[in-house]
Structure formats: structure tokens, C-alpha cells
NUVEXTOR-857281 format. One record per residue: z, x negated, y negated of N, C-alpha, C in turn. Coordinates in steps of 0.2 Angstrom, whole numbers, m for minus. Atoms other than C-alpha are relative to their C-alpha. Layout:
BEGIN
<nw = Z; nu = X; nv = Y; caw = Z; cau = X; cav = Y; cw = Z; cu = X; cv = Y>
...
This chain:
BEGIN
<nw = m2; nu = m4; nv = m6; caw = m332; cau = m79; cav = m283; cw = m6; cu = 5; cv = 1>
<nw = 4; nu = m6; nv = m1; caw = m344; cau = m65; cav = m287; cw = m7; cu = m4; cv = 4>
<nw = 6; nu = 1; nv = m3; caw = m358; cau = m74; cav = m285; cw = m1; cu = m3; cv = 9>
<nw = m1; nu = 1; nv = m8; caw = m354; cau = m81; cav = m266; cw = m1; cu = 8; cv = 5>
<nw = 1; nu = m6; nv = m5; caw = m352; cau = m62; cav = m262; cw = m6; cu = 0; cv = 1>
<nw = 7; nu = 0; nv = 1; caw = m370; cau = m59; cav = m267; cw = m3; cu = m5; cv = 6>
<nw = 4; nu = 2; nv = m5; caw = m375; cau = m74; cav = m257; cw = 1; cu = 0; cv = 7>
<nw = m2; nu = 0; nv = m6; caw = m365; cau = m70; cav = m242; cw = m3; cu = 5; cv = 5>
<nw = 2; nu = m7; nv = m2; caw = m371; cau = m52; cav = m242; cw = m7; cu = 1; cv = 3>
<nw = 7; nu = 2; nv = 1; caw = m390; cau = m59; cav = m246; cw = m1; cu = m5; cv = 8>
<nw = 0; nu = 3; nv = m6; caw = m387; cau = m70; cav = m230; cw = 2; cu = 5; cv = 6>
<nw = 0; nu = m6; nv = m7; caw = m381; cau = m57; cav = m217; cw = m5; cu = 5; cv = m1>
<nw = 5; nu = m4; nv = 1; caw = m394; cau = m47; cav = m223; cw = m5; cu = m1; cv = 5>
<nw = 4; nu = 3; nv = m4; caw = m408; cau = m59; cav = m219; cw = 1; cu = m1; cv = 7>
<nw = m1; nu = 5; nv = m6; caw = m398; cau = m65; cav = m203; cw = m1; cu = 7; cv = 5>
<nw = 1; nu = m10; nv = m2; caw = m400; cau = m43; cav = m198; cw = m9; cu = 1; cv = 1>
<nw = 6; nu = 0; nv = m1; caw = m417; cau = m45; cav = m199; cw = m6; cu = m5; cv = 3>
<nw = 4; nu = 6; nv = m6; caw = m431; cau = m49; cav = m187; cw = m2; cu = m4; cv = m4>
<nw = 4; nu = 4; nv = 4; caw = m441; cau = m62; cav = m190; cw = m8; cu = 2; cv = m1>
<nw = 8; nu = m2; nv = 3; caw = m457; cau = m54; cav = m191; cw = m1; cu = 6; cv = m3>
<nw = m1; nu = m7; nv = 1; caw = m457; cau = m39; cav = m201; cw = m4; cu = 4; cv = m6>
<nw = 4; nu = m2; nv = 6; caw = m466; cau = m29; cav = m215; cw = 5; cu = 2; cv = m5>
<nw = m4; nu = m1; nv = 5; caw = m459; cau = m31; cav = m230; cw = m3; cu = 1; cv = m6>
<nw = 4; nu = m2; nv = 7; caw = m464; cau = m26; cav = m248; cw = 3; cu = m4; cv = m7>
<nw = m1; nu = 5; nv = 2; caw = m467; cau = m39; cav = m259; cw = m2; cu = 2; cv = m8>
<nw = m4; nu = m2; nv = 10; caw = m465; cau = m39; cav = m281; cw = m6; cu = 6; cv = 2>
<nw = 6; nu = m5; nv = 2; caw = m485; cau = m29; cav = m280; cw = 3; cu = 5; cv = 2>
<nw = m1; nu = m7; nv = m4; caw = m479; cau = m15; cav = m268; cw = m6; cu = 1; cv = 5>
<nw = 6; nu = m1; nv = m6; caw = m492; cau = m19; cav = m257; cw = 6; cu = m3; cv = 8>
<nw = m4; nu = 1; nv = m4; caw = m485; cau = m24; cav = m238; cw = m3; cu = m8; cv = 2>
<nw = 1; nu = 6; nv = m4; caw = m484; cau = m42; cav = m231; cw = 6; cu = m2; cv = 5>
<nw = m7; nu = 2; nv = m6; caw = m479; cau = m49; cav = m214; cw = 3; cu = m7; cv = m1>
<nw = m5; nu = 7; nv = m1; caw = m465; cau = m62; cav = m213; cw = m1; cu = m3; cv = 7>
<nw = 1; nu = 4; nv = m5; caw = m468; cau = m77; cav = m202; cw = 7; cu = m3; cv = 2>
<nw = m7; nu = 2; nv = m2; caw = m454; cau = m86; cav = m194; cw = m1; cu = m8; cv = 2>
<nw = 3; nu = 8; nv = 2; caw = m464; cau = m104; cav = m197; cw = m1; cu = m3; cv = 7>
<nw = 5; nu = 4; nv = m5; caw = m471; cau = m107; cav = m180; cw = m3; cu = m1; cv = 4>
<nw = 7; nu = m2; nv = 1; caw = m487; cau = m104; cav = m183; cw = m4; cu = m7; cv = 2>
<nw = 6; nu = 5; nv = 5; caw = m493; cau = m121; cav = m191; cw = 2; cu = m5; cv = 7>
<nw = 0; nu = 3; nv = m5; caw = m484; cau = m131; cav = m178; cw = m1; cu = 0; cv = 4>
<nw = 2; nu = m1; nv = m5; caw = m489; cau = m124; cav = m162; cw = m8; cu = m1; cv = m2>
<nw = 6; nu = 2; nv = 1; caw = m507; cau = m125; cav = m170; cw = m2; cu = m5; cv = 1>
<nw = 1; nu = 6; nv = 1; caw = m505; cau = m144; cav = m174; cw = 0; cu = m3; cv = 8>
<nw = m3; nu = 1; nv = m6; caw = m498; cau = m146; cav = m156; cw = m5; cu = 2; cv = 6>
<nw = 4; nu = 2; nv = m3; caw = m512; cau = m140; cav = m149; cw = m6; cu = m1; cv = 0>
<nw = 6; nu = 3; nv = 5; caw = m525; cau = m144; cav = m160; cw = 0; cu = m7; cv = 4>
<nw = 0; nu = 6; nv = m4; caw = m520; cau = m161; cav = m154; cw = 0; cu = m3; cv = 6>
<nw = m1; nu = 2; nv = m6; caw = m518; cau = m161; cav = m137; cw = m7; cu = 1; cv = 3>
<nw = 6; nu = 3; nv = 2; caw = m536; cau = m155; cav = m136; cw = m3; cu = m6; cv = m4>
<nw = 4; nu = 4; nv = 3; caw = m542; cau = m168; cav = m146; cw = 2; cu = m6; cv = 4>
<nw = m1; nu = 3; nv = m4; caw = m532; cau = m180; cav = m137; cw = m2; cu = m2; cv = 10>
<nw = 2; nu = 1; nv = m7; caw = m536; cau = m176; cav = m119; cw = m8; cu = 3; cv = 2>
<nw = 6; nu = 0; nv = 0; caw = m555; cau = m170; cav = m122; cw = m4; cu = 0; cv = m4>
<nw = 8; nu = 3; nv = 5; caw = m565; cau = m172; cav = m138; cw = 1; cu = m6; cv = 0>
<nw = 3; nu = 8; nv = 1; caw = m560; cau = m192; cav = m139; cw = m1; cu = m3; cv = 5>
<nw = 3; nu = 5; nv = m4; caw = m562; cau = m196; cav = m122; cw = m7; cu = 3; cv = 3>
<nw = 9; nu = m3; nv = 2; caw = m581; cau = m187; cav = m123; cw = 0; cu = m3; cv = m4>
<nw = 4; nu = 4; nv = 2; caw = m585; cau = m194; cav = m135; cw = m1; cu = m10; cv = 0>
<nw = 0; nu = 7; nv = m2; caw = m578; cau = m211; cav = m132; cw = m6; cu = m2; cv = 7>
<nw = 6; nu = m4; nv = m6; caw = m588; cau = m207; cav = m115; cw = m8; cu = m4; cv = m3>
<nw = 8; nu = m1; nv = 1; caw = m603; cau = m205; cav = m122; cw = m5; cu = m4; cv = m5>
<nw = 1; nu = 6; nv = 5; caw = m605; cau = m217; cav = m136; cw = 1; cu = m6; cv = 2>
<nw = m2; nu = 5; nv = m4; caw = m598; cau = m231; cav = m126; cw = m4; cu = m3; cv = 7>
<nw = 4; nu = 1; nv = m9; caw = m609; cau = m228; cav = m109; cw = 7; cu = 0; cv = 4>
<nw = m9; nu = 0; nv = m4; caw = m590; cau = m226; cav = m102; cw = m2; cu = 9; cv = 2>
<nw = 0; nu = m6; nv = m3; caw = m589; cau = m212; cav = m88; cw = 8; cu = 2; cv = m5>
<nw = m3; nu = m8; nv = 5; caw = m576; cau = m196; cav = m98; cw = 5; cu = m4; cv = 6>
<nw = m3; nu = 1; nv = m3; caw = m566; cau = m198; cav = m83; cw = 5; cu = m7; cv = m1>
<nw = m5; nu = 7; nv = 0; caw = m561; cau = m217; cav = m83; cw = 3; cu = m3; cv = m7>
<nw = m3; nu = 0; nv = 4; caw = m559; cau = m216; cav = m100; cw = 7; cu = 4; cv = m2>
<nw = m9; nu = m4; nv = 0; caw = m544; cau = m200; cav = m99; cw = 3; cu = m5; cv = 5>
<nw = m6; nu = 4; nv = m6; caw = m538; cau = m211; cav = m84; cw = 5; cu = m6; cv = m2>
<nw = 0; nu = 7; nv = 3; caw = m537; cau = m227; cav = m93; cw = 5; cu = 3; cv = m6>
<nw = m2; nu = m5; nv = 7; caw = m530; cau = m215; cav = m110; cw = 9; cu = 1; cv = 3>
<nw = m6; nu = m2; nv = m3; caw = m516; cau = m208; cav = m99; cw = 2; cu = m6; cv = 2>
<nw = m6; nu = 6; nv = m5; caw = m510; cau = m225; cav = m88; cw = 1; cu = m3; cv = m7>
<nw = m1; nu = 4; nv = 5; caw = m509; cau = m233; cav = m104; cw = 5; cu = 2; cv = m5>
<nw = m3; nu = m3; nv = 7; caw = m502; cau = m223; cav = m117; cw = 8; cu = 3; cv = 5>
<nw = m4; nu = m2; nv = m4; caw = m489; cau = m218; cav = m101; cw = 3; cu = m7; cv = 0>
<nw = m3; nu = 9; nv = m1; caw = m487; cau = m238; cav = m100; cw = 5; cu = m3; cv = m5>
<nw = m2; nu = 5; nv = 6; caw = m485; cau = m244; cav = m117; cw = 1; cu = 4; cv = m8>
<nw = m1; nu = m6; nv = 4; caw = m484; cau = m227; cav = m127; cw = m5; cu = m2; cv = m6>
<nw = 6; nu = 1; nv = 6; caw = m495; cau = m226; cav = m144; cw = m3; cu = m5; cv = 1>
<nw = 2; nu = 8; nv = 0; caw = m499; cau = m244; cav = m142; cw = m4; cu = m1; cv = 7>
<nw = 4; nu = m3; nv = m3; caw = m506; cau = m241; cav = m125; cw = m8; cu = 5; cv = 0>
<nw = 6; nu = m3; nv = 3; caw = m517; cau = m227; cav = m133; cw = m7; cu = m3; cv = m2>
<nw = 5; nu = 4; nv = 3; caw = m525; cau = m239; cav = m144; cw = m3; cu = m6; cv = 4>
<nw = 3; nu = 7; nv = m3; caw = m529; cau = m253; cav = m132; cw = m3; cu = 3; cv = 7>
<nw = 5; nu = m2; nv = m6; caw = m535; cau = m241; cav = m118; cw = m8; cu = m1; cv = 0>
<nw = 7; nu = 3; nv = 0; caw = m553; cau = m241; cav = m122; cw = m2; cu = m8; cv = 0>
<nw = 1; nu = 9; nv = 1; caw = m553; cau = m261; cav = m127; cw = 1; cu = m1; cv = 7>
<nw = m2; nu = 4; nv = m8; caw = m545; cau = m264; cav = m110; cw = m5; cu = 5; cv = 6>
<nw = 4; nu = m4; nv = m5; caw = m557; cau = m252; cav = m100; cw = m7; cu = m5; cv = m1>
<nw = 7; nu = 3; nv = 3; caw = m572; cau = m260; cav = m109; cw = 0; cu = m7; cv = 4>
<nw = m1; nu = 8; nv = m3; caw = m566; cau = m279; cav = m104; cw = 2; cu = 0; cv = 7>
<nw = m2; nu = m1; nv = m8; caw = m560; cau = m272; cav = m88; cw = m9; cu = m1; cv = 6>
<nw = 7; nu = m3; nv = m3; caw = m581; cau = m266; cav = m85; cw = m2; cu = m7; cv = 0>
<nw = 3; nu = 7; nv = 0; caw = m587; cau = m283; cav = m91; cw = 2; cu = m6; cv = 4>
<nw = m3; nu = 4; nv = m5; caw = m576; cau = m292; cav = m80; cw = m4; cu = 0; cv = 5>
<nw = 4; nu = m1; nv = m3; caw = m582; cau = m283; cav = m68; cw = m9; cu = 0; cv = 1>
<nw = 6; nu = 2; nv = 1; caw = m600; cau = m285; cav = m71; cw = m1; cu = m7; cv = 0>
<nw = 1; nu = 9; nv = m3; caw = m598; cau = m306; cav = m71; cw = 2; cu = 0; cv = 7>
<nw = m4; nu = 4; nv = m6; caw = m588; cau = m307; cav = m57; cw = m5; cu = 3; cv = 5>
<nw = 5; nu = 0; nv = m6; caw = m601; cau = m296; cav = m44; cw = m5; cu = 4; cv = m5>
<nw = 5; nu = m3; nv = 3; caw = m615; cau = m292; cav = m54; cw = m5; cu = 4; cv = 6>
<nw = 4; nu = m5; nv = m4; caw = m628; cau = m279; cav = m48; cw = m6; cu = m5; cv = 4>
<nw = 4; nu = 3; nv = m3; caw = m640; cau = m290; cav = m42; cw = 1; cu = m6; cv = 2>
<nw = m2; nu = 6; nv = m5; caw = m631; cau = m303; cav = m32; cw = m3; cu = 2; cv = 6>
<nw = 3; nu = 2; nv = m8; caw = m639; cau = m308; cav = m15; cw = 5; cu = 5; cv = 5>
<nw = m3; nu = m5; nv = m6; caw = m636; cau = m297; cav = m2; cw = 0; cu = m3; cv = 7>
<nw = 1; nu = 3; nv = m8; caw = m630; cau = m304; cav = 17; cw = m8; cu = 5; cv = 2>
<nw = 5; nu = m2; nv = m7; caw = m645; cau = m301; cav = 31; cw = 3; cu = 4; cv = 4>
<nw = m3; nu = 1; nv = m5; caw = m641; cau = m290; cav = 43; cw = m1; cu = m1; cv = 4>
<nw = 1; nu = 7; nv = m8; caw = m636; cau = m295; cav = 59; cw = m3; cu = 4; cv = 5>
């Protein structure tokens, strides 16, 4: 019984105080309390750059693929087929270009004009 008051007391305590605060920790020096979401909004957009600009540059630039048609291709696909899209965006952009390259190659015959 005793010990439930403690945690009860120990609980409205914490639930009284903000979440960011200066508090003084065993040394007696001061530290600030975080309210933990820090790490996730970091990760959140840590990733979102990397997904919408360093991998479609580099993809880009290592591939000879315009930036451009790689986000476009990134987005309709990963928007189509979700994660699984993601990964088949670039392969199906590449085989898309190649196609295109057999079917009207750059130096096909050009009509006369009239």
C-alpha cells in the first residue's frame, strides 16, 4: 500500500512537470530533460532528404538519367506500388530509355521536306 502512494505521488509529480526543464542530476550539476522527439523528427527528415534529393542525384548522375525523371519515376511508382515501386523505379526508367532508344533511334532517316 505504502509503496503505490510513493508511485502515485512520484507520478503526478512528473505528469506537473513540463517536459523540457532544468533539472539537477545525482552530480549537482544541471541537465535538460527531452521529451523524446528529437531522434525521430531527425530520422524523419534525415530521410526525406535522402529520399527526394541525394538518391535521385546521384542515381542521376552515375546512371546518365536526367534528376528530374528519376524523382518523377521515384514518386509515380513508390505512389503506385509503395516500397516495391521504390525499388523498381530506376530499373523501369532505364528499360523504359532503352526501349525508347530501339524503337526511334537518334539517327533514323529523316522525311524530305516538302
Amino acid at each position: 500500500m505504502f509503496i503505490t502512494q510513493i508511485a502515485e505521488s512520484k507520478l503526478t509529480e512528473l505528469a506537473k512537470r513540463p517536459a523540457s526543464k532544468k533539472v539537477e542530476n545525482a552530480r549537482g550539476r544541471f541537465a535538460i530533460e527531452q521529451d523524446g522527439h528529437d531522434a525521430p523528427v531527425a530520422f524523419g527528415v534525415i530521410a526525406f532528404m535522402e529520399g527526394h534529393f541525394i538518391t535521385p542525384t546521384i542515381i542521376g548522375r552515375r546512371l546518365a538519367l536526367n534528376a528530374l525523371a528519376v524523382l518523377l519515376m521515384l514518386a509515380f511508382w513508390t505512389w503506385l506500388w509503395g516500397p516495391i515501386g521504390s525499388f523498381l523505379a530506376s530499373p523501369l526508367l532505364i528499360v523504359a530509355l532503352i526501349l525508347k532508344e530501339h524503337l526511334v533511334p537518334d539517327d533514323s532517316p529523316q522525311l524530305p521536306p516538302d
